[in-house]
C-alpha positions as CSV (number, residue, x, y, z in Angstrom):
1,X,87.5,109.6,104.2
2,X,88.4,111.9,100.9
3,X,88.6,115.2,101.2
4,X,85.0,117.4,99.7
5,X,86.0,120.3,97.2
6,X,85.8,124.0,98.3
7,X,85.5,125.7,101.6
8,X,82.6,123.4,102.5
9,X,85.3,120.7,102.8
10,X,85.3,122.1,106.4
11,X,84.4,119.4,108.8
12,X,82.3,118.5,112.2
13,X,82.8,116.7,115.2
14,X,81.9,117.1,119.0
15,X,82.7,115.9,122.0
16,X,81.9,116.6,125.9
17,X,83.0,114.5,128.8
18,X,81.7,112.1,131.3
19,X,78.5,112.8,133.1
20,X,78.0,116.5,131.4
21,X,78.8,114.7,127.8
22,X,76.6,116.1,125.3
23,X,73.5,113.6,124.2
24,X,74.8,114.4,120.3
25,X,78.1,113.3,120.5
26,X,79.5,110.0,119.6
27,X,82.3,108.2,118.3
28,X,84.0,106.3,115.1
29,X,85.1,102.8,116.5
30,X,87.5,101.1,114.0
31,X,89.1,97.9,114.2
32,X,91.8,98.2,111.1
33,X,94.6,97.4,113.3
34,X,97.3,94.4,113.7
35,X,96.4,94.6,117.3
36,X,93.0,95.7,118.4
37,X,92.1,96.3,121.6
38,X,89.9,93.6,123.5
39,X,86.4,95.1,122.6
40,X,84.9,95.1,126.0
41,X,88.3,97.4,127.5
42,X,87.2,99.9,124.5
43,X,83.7,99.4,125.2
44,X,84.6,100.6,128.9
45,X,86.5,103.1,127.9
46,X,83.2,105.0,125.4
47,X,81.4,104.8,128.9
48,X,83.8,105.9,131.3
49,X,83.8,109.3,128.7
50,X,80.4,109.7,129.1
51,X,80.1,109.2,125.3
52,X,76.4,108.0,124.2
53,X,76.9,107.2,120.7
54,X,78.7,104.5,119.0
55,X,79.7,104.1,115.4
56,X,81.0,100.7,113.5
57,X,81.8,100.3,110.0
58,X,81.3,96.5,110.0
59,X,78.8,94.2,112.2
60,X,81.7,92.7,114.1
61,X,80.3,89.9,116.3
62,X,83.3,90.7,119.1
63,X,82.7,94.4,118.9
64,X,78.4,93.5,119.0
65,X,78.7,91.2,122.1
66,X,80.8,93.9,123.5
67,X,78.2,96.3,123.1
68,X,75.2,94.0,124.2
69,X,73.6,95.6,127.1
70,X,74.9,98.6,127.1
71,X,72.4,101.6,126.8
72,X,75.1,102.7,123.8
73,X,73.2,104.2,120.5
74,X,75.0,102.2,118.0
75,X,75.1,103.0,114.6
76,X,76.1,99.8,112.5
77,X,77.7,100.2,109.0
78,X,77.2,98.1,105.6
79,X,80.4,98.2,103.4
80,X,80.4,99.5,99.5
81,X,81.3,96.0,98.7
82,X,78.4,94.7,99.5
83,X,76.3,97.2,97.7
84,X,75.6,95.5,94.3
85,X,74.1,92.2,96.0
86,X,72.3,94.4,98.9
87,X,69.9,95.8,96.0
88,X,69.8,93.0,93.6
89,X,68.8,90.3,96.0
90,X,66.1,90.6,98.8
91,X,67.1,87.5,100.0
92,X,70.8,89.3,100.5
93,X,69.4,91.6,102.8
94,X,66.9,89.3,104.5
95,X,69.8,87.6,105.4
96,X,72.1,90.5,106.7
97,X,69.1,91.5,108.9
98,X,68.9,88.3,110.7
99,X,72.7,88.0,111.0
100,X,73.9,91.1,112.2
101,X,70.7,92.7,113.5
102,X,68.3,90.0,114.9
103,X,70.7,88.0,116.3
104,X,71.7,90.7,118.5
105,X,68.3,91.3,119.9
106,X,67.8,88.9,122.6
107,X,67.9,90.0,126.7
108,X,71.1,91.7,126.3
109,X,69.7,93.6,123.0
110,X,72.5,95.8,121.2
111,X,71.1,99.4,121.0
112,X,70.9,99.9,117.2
113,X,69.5,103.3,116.1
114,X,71.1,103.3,112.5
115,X,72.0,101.1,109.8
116,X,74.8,102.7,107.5
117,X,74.4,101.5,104.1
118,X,77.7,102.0,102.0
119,X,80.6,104.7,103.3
120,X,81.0,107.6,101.0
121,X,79.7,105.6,98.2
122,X,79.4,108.6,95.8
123,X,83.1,109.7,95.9
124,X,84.7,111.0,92.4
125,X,87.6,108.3,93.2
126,X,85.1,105.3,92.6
127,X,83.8,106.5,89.1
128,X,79.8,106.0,89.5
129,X,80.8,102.4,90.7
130,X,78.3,102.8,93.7
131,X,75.7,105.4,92.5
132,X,72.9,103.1,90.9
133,X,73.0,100.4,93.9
134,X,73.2,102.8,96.9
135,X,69.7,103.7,97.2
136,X,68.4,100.2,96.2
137,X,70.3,98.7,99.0
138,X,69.0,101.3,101.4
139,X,65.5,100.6,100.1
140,X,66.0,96.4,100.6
141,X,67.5,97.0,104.1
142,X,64.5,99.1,105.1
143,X,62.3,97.2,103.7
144,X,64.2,93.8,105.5
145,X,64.3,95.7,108.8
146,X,60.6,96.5,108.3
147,X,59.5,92.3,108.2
148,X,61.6,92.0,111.0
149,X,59.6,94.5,113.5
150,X,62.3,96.7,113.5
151,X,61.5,99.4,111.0
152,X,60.3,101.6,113.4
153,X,63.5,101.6,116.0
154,X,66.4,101.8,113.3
155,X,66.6,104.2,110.3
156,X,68.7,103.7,107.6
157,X,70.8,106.2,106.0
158,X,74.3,106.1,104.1
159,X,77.3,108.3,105.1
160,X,78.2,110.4,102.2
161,X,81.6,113.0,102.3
162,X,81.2,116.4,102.1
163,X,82.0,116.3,98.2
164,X,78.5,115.5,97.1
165,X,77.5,119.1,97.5
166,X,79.8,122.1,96.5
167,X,79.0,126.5,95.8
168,X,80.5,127.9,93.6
169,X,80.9,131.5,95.0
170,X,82.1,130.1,98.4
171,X,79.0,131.4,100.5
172,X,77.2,128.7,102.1
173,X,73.9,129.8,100.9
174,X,74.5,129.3,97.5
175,X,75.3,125.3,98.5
176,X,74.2,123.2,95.6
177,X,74.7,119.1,95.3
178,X,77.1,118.0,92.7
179,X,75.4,117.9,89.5
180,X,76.1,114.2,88.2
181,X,75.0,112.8,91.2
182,X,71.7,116.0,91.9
183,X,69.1,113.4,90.7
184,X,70.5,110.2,92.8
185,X,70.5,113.0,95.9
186,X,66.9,113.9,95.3
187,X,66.0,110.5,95.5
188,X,68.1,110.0,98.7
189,X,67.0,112.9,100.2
190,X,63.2,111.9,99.3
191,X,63.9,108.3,101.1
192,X,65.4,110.0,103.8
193,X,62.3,112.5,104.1
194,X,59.8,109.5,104.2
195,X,61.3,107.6,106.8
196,X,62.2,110.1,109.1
197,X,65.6,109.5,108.9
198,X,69.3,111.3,108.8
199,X,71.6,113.0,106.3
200,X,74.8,111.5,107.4
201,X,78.1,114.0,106.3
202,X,81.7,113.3,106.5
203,X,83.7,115.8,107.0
204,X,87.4,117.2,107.3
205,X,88.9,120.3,108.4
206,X,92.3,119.4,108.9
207,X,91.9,118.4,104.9
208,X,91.8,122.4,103.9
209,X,95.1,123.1,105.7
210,X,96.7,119.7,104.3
211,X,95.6,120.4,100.4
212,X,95.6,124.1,99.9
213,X,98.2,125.8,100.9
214,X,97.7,129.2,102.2
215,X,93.9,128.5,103.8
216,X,93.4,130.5,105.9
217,X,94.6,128.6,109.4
218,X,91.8,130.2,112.0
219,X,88.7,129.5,109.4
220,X,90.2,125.6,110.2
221,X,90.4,126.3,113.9
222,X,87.5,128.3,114.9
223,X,89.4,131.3,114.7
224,X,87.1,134.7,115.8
225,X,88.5,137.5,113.8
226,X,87.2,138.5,110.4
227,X,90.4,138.9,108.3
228,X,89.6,135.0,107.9
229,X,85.8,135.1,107.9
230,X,83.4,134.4,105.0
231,X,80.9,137.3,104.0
232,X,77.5,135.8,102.8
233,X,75.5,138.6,102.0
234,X,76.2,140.6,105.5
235,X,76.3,137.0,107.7
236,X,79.9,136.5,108.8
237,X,81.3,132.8,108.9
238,X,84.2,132.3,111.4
239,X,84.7,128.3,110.9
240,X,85.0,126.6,108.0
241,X,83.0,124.0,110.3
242,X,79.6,126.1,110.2
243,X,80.3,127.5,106.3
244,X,80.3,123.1,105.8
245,X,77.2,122.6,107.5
246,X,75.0,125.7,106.3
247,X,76.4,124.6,102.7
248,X,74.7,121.2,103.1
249,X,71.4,122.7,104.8
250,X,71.1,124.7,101.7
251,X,71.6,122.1,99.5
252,X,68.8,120.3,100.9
253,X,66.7,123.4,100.5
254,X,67.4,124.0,96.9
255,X,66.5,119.8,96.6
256,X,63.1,120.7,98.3
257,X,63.7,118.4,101.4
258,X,64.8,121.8,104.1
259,X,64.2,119.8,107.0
260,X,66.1,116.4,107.2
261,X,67.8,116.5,110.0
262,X,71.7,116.3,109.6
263,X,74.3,114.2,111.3
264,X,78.3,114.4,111.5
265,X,79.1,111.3,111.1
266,X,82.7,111.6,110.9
267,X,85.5,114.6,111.8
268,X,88.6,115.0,113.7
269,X,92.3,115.6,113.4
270,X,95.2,113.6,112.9
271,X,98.2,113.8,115.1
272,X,100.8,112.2,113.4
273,X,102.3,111.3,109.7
274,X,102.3,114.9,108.5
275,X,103.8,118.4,109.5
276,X,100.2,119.4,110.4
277,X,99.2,116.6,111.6
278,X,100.1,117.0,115.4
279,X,98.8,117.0,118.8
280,X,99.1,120.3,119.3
281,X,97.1,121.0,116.3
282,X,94.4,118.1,117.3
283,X,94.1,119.3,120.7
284,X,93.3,123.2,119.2
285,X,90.8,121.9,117.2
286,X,89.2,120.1,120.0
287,X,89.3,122.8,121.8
288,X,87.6,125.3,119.9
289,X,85.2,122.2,118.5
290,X,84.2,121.3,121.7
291,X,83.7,125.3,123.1
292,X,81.2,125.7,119.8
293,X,79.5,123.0,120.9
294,X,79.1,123.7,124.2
295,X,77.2,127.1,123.3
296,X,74.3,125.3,121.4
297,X,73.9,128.3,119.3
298,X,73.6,126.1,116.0
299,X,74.6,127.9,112.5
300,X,73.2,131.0,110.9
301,X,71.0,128.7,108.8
302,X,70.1,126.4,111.3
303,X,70.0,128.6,114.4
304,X,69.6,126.8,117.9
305,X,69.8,123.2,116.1
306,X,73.3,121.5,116.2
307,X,74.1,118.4,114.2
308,X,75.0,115.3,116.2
309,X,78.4,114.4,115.7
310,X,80.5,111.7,116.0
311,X,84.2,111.9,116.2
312,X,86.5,110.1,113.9
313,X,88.3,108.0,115.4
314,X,88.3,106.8,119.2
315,X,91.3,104.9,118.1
316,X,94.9,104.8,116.1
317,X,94.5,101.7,113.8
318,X,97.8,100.5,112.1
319,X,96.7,98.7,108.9
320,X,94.6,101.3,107.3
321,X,95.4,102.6,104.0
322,X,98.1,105.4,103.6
323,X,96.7,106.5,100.1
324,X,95.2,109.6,101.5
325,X,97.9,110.3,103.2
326,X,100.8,108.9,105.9
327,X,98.3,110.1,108.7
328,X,95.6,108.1,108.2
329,X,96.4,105.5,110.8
330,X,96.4,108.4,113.6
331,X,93.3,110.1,113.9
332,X,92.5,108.7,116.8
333,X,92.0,110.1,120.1
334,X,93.5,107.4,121.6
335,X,96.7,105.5,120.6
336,X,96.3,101.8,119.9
337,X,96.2,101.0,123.1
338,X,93.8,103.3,124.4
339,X,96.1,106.0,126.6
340,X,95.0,109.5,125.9
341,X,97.1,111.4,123.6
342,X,96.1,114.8,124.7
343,X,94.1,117.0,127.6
344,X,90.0,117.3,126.0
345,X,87.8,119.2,128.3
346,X,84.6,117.1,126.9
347,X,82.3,120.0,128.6
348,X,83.1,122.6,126.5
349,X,84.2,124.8,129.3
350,X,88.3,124.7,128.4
351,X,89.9,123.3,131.7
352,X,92.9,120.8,131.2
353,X,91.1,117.7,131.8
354,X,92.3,113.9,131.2
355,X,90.3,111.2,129.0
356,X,89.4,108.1,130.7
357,X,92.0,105.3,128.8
358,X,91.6,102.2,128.8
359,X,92.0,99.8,131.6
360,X,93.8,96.4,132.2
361,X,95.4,96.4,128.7
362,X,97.4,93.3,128.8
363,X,101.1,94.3,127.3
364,X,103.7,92.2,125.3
365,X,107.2,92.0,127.5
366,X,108.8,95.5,128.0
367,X,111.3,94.9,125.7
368,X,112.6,96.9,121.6
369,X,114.3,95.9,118.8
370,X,116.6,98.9,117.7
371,X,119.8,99.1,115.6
372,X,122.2,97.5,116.5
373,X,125.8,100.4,115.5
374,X,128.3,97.9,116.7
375,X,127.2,95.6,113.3
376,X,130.8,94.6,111.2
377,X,128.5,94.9,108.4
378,X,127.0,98.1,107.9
379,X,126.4,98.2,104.0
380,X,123.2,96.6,103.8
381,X,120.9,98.9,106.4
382,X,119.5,100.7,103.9
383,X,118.0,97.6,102.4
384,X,116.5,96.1,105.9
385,X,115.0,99.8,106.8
386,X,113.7,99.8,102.9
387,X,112.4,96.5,104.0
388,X,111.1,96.3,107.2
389,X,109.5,99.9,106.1
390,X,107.6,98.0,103.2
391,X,105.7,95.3,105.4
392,X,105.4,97.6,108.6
393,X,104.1,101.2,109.7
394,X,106.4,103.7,109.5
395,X,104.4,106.5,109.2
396,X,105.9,108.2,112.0
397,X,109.4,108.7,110.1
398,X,108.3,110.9,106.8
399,X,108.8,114.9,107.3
400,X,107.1,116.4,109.8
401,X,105.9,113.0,111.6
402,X,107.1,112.1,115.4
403,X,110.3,110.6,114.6
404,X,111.3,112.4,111.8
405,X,114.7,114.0,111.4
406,X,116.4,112.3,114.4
407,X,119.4,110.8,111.8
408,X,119.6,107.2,110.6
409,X,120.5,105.4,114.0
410,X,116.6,106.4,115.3
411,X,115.4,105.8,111.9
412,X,116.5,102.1,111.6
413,X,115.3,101.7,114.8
414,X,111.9,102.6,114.5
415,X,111.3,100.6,111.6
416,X,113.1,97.8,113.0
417,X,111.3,98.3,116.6
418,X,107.4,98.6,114.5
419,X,108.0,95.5,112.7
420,X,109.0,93.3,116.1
421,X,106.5,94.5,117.8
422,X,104.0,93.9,115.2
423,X,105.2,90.3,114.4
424,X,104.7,89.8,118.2
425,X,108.3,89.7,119.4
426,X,109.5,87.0,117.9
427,X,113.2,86.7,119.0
428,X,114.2,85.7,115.2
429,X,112.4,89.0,114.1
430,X,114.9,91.1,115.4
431,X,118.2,90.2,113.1
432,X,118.1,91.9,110.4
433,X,121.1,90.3,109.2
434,X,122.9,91.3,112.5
435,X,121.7,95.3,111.9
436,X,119.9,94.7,115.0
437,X,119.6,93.6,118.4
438,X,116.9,93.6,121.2
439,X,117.0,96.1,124.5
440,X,115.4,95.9,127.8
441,X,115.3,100.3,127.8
442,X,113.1,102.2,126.2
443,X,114.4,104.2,123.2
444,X,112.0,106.5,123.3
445,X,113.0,110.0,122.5
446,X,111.4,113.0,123.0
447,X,108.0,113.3,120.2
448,X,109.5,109.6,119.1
449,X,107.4,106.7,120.8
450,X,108.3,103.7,120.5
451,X,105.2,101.1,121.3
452,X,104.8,97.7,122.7
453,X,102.5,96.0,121.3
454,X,99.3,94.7,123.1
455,X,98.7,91.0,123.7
456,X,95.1,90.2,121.5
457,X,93.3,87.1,120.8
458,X,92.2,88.1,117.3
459,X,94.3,86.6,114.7
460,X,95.4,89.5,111.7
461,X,97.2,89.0,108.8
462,X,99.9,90.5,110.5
463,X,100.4,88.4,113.5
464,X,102.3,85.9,111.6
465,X,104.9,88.3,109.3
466,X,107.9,86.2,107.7
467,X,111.2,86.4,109.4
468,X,113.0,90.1,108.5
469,X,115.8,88.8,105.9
470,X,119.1,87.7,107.6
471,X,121.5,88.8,104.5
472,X,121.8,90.7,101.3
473,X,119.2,88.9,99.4
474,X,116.4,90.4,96.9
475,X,114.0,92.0,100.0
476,X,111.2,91.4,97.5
477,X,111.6,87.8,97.5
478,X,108.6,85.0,97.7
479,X,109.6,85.0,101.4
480,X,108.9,88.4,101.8
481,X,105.4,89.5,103.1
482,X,103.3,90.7,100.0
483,X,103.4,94.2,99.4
484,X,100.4,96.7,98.9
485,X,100.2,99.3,96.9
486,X,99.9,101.6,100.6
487,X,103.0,99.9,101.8
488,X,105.1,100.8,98.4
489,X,104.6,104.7,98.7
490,X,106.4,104.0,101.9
491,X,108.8,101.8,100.1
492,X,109.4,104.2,97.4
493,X,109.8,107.1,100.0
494,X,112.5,105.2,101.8
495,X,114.4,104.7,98.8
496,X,114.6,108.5,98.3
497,X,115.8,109.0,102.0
498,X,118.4,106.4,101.9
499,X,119.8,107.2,98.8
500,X,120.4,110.6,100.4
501,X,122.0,109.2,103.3
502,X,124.1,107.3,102.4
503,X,124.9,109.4,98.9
């Protein structure tokens, strides 16, 4: 997810709950996590919501048997990576069809309605890497999909971000796609046309508010007053949400392909890792989402027809990338471990109703690692925060975040607390050359959480994390967990804050 340029970088989602849940809503299911929740509680969870639709970014065999007969629609996704050999090679996507498709089509039968090909593959970050493979791949899926007997139950489409179309006088109907990539849309578009399938759109509200300053806050959250509306031409837009949506429908209409139906496949809020990035802020735009949604009036350009949406994310995941931004591992609706983070009406109707979290989640002990204050040697906590920072999630400390300005006894204990719990509880873990010790209460504190993690059978690459250091040495030593280039912003962020601490 990158933020789209202009107003139009407004964003969709929708949700309703249990048995009066909409039949367009569904929901991003990620698995980037040290920890991830035994597929069949989640998949538990998506049905005791009354949520219809499912959407995967990779064809994970646990998260497929899960989803095995189920009546779920389940959208199944095809990284970029794979791109290049998707379209150079049949035989590639022969192959992929059979895997991750046919194999999953036996009594209990996976409900597959889409294939994703690529994710955002025409961004501006990946300089053209992805534009002259994209539609070939889509073309060899289909075409794989088609042998198989399957052409006519599954469509293929590619989710693109709300970037690949733009106007340049801020009113939807002057929406336009982005001019390097206007030809490789009108093929898309064409493809999609022909085979009666979807234009898939990403897209972000809560980016407007975190990249421009002074945008206007009620365009973000459905706001119904006009000193934040848009004027196009005498039509008054209240929601940076419908001014996104209208911009892409007229987009398609300057392309010559009005009709293709469209589908959110990603929006949402955050609710950590940034000052506006909370769940107060997430639960407004829920709100006033879900309130929109409930009305079915559609958008001024697309009256009575609503896209079908499909939050982003069901759940926090702990190992994605921080490039975007610190909040990227909490956009989900759930926390890790599938409780509810907030009250979401799924109806529409505004009452103060509870999600349905998951069930028999199977816990580590109920104990923390925190600081430890009584330490003789107090010189070096800088370094083991720096470090245990560097090769664990603490994107719940930086300004504005959960556990942000609570001092440095909180501090060191949060990074100290993530990186136990993430290495599993190992007794050793928690040392930190003496800077720490383990507790049986919970330190908890007010917005400040402090998890424990869940027990999982799936092995990540952080379920075996090197001993914390035990003295002064180098904290980027060959001992040391590797570093990525998400972890150092955190690194380098620490380093600031220290060095102010203990100035």
């Amino acid at each position: 997810m990158v933020p789209a340029k202009v107003f139009l970088w407004a964003y969709v989602l929708l949700f309703v709950p249990g048995s009066i849940v909409a039949q367009d809503l569904g929901v991003n299911w990620g698995v980037i996590a040290s920890h991830p929740l035994d597929p069949k509680i989640v998949v538990q969870m998506i049905k005791d919501n009354g949520i219809k639709k499912v959407k995967i970014f990779h064809a994970e065999p646990q998260v497929l048997d899960a989803l095995a007969g189920t009546d779920l629609e389940v959208m199944v996704g095809i990284p970029n990576e794979s791109l290049k050999s998707l379209s150079e090679k049949y035989s590639v996507a022969q192959a992929w069809v059979k895997a991750n498709i046919t194999a999953h089509m036996g009594k209990k039968r996976v409900n597959f309605k889409y294939v994703a090909v690529g994710n955002e593959p025409f961004l501006r970050a990946y300089n053209s890497s992805y534009n002259n493979v994209t539609l070939p791949a889509m073309k060899n899926i289909l075409k794989a999909l088609k042998e198989a007997g399957h052409g006519k139950d599954i469509k293929v489409s590619t989710p693109l971000n709300g970037d690949v179309y733009y106007t340049t006088s801020y009113r939807p109907s002057d929406g336009i796609f982005r001019p390097d990539i206007a030809d490789i849309m009108g093929q898309i578009c064409q493809f999609l046309d022909q085979n009666d399938s979807p234009f898939i759109v990403n897209i972000y509200p809560f980016y407007n508010i975190y990249l421009y300053p002074g945008f206007p806050e009620n365009y973000a959250f459905f706001g119904s007053d006009d000193s934040s509306a848009v004027d196009d031409h005498g039509t008054k837009y209240h929601s940076v949400l419908d001014g996104n949506i209208d911009t892409l429908v007229s987009a398609l209409k300057v392309a010559k392909f009005p009709d293709i139906p469209i589908i959110v496949g990603e929006v949402g809020w955050p609710t950590d890792g940034n000052i506006y990035a909370t769940t107060k802020n997430a639960k407004r735009f829920y709100d006033g989402l879900l309130k929109k949604m409930a009305k079915k009036e559609g958008t001024p350009l697309r009256p009575k027809t609503y896209p079908d949406v499909y939050m982003f994310a069901l759940l926090d995941e702990n190992q994605k990338s921080i490039d975007p931004g610190m909040f990227e591992r909490h956009w989900g609706v759930f926390t890790f471990d599938g409780q509810p983070k907030y009250p979401m009406d799924l109806s529409g109707k505004g009452q103060n109703k509870s999600l349905v979290g998951g069930k028999n989640v199977q816990y580590l002990e109920k104990q923390w690692c925190v600081y430890n204050k009584d330490a003789p040697n107090q010189k070096d906590l800088n370094v083991k925060v720096q470090w245990a920072c560097n090769n664990t999630d603490c994107t719940t400390l930086v300004p504005g975040a959960s556990c942000s300005g609570m001092g440095i006894e909180m501090n060191a204990s949060v990074a100290f607390n993530m990186y136990y719990q993430i290495a599993n509880q190992v007794k050793e873990i928690c040392d930190f050359g003496g800077l720490a010790k383990i507790v049986k209460q919970d330190p908890s504190n007010g917005t400040c959480k402090f998890p424990i993690m869940i027990k999982t059978s799936q092995t990540t690459s952080n379920s075996t994390l090197a001993p914390a250091p035990s003295n002064s040495s180098n904290p980027h030593s060959s001992s040391s967990p590797s570093t990525s280039h998400s972890s150092l912003l955190i690194f380098q962020f620490f380093v600031g804050i220290f060095t102010l601490w203990f100035a």
